[in-house]
C-alpha positions as CSV (number, residue, x, y, z in Angstrom):
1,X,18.0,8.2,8.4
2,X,20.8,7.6,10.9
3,X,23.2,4.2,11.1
4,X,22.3,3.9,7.2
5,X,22.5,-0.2,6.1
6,X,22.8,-0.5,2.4
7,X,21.0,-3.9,2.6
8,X,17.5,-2.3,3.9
9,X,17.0,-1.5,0.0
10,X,15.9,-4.6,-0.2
11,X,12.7,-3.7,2.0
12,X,12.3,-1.3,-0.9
13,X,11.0,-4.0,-2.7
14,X,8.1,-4.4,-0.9
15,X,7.0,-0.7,-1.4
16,X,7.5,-1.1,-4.8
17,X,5.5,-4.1,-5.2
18,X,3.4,-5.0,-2.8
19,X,2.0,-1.6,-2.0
20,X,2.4,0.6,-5.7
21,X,2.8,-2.4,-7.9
22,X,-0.1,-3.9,-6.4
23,X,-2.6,-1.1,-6.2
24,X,-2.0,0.4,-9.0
25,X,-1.0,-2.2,-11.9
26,X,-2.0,-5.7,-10.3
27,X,-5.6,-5.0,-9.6
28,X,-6.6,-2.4,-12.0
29,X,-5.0,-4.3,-14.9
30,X,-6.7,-7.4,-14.1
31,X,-10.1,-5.7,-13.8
32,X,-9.5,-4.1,-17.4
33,X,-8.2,-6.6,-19.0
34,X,-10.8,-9.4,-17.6
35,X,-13.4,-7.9,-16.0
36,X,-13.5,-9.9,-13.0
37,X,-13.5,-9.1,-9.4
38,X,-13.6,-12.3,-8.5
39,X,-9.8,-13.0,-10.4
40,X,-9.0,-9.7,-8.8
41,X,-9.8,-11.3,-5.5
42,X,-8.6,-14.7,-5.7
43,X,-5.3,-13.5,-7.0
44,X,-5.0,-11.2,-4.0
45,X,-6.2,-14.2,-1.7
46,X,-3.5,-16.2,-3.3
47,X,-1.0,-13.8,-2.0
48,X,-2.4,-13.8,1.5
49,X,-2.9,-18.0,1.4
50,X,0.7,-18.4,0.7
51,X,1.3,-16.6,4.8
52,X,0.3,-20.4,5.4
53,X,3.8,-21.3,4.4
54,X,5.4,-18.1,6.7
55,X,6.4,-20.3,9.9
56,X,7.7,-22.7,7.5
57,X,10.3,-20.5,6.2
58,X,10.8,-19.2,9.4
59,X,11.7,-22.4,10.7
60,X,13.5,-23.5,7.8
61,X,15.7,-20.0,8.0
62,X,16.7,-21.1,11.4
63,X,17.6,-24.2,10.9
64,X,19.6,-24.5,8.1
65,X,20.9,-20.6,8.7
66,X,19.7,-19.8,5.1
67,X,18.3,-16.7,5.9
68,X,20.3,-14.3,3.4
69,X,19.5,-17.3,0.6
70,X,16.1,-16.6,1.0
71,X,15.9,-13.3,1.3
72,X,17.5,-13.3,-2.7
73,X,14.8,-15.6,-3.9
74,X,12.1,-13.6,-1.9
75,X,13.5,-10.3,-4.0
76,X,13.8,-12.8,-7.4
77,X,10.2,-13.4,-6.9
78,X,9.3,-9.9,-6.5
79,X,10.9,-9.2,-9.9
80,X,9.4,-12.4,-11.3
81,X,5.6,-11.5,-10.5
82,X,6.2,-8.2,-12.2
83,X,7.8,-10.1,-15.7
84,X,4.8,-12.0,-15.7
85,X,1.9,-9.7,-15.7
86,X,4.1,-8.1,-18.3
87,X,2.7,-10.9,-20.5
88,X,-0.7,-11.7,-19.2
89,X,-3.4,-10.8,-21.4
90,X,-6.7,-12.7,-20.1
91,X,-5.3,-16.0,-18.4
92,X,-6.4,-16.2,-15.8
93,X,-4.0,-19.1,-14.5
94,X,-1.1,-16.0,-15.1
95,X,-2.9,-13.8,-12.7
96,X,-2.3,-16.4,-10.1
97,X,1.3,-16.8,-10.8
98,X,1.6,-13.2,-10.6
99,X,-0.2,-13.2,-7.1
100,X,2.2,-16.8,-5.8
101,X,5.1,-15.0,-6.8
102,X,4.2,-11.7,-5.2
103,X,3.1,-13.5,-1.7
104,X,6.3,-15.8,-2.1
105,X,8.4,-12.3,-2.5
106,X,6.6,-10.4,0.3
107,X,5.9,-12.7,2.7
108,X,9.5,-14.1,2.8
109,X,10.5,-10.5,3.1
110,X,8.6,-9.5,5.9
111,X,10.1,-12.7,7.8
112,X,13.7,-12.6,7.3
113,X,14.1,-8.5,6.6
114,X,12.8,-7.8,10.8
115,X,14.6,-11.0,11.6
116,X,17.7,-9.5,10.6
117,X,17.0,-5.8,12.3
118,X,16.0,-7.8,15.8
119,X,18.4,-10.4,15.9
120,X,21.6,-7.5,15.3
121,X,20.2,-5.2,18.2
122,X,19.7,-5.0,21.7
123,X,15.4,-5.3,22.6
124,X,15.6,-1.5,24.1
125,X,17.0,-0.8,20.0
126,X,14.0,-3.0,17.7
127,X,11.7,-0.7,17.7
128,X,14.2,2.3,16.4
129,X,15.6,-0.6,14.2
130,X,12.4,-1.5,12.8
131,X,11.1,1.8,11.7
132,X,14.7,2.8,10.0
133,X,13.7,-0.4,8.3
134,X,10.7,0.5,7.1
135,X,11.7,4.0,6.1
136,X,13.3,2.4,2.9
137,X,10.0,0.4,2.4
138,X,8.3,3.6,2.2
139,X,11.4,5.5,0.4
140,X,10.2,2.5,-2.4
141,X,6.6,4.3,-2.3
142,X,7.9,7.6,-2.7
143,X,10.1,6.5,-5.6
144,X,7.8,4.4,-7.9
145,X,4.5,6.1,-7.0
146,X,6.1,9.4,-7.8
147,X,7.3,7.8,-11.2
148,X,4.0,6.1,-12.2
149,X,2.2,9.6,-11.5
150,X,4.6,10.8,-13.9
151,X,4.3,8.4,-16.8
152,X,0.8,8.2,-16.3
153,X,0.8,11.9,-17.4
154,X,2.5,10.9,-20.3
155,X,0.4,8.5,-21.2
156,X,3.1,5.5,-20.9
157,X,1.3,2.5,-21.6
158,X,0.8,-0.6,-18.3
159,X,3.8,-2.2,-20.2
160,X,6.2,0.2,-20.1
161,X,5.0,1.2,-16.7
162,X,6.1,-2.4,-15.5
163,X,9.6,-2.2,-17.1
164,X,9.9,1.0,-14.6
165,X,9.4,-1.4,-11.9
166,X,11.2,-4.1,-12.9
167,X,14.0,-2.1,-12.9
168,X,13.1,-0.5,-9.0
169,X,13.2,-3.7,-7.8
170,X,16.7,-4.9,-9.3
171,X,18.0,-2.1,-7.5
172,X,16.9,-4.2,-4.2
173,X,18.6,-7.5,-6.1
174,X,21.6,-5.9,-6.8
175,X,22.5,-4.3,-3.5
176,X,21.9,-6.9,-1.3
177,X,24.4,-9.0,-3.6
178,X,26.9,-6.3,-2.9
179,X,26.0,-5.9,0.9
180,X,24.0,-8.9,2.5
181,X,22.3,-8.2,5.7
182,X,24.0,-9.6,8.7
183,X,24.4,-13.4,9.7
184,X,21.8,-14.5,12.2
185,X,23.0,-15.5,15.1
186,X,20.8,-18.3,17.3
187,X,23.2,-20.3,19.6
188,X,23.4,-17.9,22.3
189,X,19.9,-16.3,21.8
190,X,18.5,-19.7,22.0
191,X,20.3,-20.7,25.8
192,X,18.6,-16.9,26.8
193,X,15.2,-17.9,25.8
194,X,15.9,-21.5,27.3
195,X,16.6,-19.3,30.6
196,X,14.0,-16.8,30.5
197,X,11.2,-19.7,29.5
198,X,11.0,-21.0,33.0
199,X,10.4,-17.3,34.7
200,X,9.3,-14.9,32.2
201,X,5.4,-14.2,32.9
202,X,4.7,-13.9,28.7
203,X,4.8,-17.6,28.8
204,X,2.1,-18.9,31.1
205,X,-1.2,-19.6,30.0
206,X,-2.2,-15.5,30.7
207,X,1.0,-14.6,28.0
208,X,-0.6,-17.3,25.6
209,X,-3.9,-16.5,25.5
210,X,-2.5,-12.7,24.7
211,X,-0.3,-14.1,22.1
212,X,-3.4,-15.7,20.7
213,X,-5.3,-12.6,20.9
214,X,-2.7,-10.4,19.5
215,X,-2.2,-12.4,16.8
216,X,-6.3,-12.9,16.5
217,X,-6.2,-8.9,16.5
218,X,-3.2,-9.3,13.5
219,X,-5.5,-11.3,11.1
220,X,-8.6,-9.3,11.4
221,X,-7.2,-6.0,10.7
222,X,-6.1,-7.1,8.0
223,X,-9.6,-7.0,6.7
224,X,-9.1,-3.8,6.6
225,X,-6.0,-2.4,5.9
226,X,-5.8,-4.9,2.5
227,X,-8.7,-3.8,1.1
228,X,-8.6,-0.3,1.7
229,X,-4.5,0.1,1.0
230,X,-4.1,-2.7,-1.6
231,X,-7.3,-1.8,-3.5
232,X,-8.0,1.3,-1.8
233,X,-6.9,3.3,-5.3
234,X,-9.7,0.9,-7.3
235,X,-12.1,1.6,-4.6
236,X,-11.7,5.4,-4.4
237,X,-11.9,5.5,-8.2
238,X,-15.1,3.7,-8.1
239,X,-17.0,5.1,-5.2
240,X,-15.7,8.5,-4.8
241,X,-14.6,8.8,-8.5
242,X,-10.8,9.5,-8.0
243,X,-8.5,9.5,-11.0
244,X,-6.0,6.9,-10.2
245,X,-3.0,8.9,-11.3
246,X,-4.3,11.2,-8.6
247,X,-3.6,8.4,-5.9
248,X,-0.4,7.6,-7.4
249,X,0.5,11.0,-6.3
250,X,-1.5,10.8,-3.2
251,X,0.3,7.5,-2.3
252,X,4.2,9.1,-3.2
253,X,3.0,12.6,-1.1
254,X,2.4,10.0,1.7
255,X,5.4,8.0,1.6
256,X,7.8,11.2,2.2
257,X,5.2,11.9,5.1
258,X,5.6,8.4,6.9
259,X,9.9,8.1,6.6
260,X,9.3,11.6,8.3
261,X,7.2,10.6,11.3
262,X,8.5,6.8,11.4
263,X,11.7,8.1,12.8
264,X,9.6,9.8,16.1
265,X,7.4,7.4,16.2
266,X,10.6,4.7,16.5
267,X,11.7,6.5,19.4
268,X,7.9,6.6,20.9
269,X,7.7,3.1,21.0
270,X,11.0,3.3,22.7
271,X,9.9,5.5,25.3
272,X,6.0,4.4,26.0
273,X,6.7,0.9,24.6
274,X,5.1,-0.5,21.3
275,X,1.4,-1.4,22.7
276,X,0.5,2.8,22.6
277,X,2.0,2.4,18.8
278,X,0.0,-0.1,18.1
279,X,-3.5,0.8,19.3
280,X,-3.1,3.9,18.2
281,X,-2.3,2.3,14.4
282,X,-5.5,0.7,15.0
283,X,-7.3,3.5,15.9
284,X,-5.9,4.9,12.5
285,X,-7.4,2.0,10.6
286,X,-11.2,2.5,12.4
287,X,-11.0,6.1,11.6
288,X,-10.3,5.6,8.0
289,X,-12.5,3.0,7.5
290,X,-15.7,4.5,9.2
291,X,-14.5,7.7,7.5
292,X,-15.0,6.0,4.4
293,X,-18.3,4.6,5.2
294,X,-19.4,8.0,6.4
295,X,-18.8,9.7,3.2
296,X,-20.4,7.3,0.7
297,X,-23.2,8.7,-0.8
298,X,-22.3,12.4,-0.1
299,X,-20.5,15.0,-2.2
300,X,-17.6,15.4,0.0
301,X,-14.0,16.8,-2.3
302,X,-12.9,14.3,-3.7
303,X,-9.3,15.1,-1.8
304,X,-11.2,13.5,1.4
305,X,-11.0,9.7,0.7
306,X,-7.5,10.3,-0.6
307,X,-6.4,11.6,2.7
308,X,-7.9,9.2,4.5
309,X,-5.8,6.7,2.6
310,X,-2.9,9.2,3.7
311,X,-4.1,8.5,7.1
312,X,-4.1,5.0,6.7
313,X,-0.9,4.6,5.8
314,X,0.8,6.6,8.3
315,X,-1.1,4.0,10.6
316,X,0.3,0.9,8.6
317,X,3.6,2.3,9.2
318,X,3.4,2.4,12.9
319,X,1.9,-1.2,12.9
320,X,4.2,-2.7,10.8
321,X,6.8,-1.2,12.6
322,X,6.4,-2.2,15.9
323,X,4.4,-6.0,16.0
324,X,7.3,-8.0,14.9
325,X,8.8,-6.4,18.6
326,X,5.5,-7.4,20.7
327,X,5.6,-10.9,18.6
328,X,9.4,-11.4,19.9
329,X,7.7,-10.5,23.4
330,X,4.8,-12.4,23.8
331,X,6.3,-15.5,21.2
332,X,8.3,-18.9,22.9
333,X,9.5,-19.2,19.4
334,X,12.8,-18.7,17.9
335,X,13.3,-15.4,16.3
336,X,12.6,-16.3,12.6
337,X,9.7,-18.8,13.5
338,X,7.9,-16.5,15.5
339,X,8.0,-13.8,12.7
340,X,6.4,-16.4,10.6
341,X,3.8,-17.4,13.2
342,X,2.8,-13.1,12.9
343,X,3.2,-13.1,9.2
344,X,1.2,-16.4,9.0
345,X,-1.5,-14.1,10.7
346,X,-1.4,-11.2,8.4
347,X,-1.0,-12.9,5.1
348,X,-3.9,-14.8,5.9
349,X,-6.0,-12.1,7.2
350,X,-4.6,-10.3,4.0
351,X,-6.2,-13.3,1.5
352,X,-9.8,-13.7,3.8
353,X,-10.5,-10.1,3.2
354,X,-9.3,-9.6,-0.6
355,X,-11.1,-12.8,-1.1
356,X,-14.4,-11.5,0.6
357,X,-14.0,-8.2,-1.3
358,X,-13.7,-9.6,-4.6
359,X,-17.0,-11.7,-4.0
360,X,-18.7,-8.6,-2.5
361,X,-17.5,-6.5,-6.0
362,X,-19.2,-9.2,-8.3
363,X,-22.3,-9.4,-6.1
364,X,-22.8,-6.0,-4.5
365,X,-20.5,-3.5,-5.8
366,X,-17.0,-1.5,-4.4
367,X,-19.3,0.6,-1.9
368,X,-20.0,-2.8,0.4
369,X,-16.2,-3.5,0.7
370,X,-16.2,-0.4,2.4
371,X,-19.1,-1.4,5.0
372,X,-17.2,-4.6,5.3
373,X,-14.1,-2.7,6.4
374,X,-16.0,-0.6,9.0
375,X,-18.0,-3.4,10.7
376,X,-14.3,-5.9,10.4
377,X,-12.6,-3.1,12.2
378,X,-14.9,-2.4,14.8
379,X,-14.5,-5.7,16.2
380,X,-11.4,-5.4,15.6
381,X,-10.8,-2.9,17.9
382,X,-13.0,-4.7,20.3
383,X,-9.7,-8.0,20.7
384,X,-7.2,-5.5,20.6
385,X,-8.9,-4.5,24.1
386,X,-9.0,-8.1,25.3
387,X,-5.3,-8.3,24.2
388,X,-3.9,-5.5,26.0
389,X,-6.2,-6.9,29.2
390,X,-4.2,-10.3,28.8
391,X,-0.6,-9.5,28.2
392,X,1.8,-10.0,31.0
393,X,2.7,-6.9,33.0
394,X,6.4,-7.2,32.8
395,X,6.1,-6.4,29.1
């Protein structure tokens, strides 16, 4: 990873969390320790709901310049939702705490930590800057999915398993206390937009109505890609009967794969631009997920769903990577806000779907999240069409 940035270990934090903590403590420990899909699913709604508050801290970053203060309490949170599943037993109201504090740390993060990358760069840079970004998020994956395969073969019990992480995500704490991200800058930025407001094409009503499909497109796919990354492990395990330790490996094997290709895939949104990215993430996601519905009921290797989630992954990457660059495109926001108006999309697409999968697990078992996922992601595909036929030329 070239031009390294001590403070992108704090996107680690997110891996560590949001995508191994998540999977593979958060939702299998609530489903052992109370038997209910419908906790499982309202605590991962609860993550997604808080995206509500996303523009809010957007907004609130820019305009009071807070934006390394919050990034320290997104991280504190982080570390806080892992401390209290440490003591939850069969509380339910400590579930939720765990999911608030988890949406508070992750959807802060994926505000501030791209606001920072976009606002220090030149455009024709964001989308290299973006996926050395997310390399560390994925270097997080590696790292604790790697170690929880480990333990798990040692038979290290969830608790000690959660002091691992605990102490993975101080490592984020500490070093952005030693090297803060850059101050964002919005005086000058702000007389650009000012200019480029009265004769850039991505604001008429045609750039709008794209910005309204894109972010249309944002919220639906996350349908998918929550319910078969975030519980994908739980799902795997109960449809296709795949030790979870097995994914653990499956999801650190992964990682190392994605910081490998995000670096070509940064410089093939630079090249082609970061709508080919995109759709071809998406494409990703609809393979995976009709994949998925394809197999069920067969005696395929058991190897198959996993790489599928391998696949899956490697598409998440590319998406993550490059929508906060076609949000700053297509948004007449300031920078901040208008990565809050996108994450206010995902984390709510992220708390519909987790929420409609836990009601579907209580009432018709794991195998009908995975139709869900296929039918949500054929439409899907279907707006992210319309989108690319509405979005101004020029960009």
């Amino acid at each position: 990873m070239k031009e390294f940035k001590p403070w992108y270990i704090a996107q680690m934090s997110n891996g560590v969390v949001q995508w191994v903590g998540l999977a593979l403590l958060v939702t299998p420990l609530i489903i052992e320790r109370t038997g209910s899909g419908t906790l499982m699913g309202s605590v991962m709604s609860l993550i997604g709901i808080f995206g509500i508050s996303a523009p809010l801290i957007g907004w609130l970053a820019d305009k009071y310049s807070i934006h390394r203060q919050l990034q320290k309490v997104a991280l504190f949170s982080h570390l806080l939702s892992l401390i209290l599943l440490y003591f939850a037993t069969t509380q339910s109201y400590m579930y939720l705490l765990v999911g608030l504090s988890i949406g508070i740390g992750t959807v802060s993060q994926l505000v501030l930590n791209p606001t920072f990358v976009i606002n220090s760069l030149p455009a024709n840079q964001h989308s290299r800057g973006l996926s050395r970004l997310f390399q560390f998020q994925f270097l997080g994956i590696v790292i604790a999915g790697t170690l929880l395969g480990l333990v798990s073969l040692l038979n290290w019990t969830s608790e000690q398993q959660l002091i691992l992480m605990m102490a993975l995500v101080s490592i984020s704490i500490v070093t952005v206390f030693i090297a803060p991200p850059p101050k964002v800058i919005l005086d000058n930025q702000e007389h650009e937009q000012a200019d480029e407001l009265s004769s850039k094409p991505a604001f008429s009503h045609r750039g709008k109505a794209a910005f309204c499909a894109f972010l249309a497109t944002i919220f639906l796919s996350m349908l998918t890609s929550t319910n078969l990354m975030e519980t994908g492990p739980l799902i795997i395990k109960q449809v296709f009967s795949v030790d979870l330790g097995h994914s653990a490996f499956g999801l650190a094997a992964s990682a190392v794969l994605t910081i490998a290709l995000l670096e070509p895939a940064g410089r093939w949104a630079e090249k082609s631009g970061p709508y080919v990215v995109w759709i071809t993430g998406l494409c990703c996601y609809a393979i995976t997920a009709i994949g998925l519905w394809l197999a069920v009921g067969t005696q395929i290797p058991s190897a198959i769903p996993v790489l599928l989630i391998v696949l899956l992954m490697q598409a998440i990457s590319w998406f993550d990577m490059v929508i906060p660059a076609i949000a700053e495109q297509l948004s007449p926001f300031s920078p901040a806000l208008t990565q809050g108006v996108l994450l206010f999309a995902m984390s709510f697409g992220f708390g519909t779907g987790a929420l409609i999968a836990g009601e579907l697990i209580d009432s018709d078992g794991f195998v009908a999240v995975v139709d869900f996922c296929a039918i949500s992601m054929l439409i899907t595909l279907a707006i992210a069409v319309l989108t690319l036929g509405l979005k101004p030329r020029s960009n």
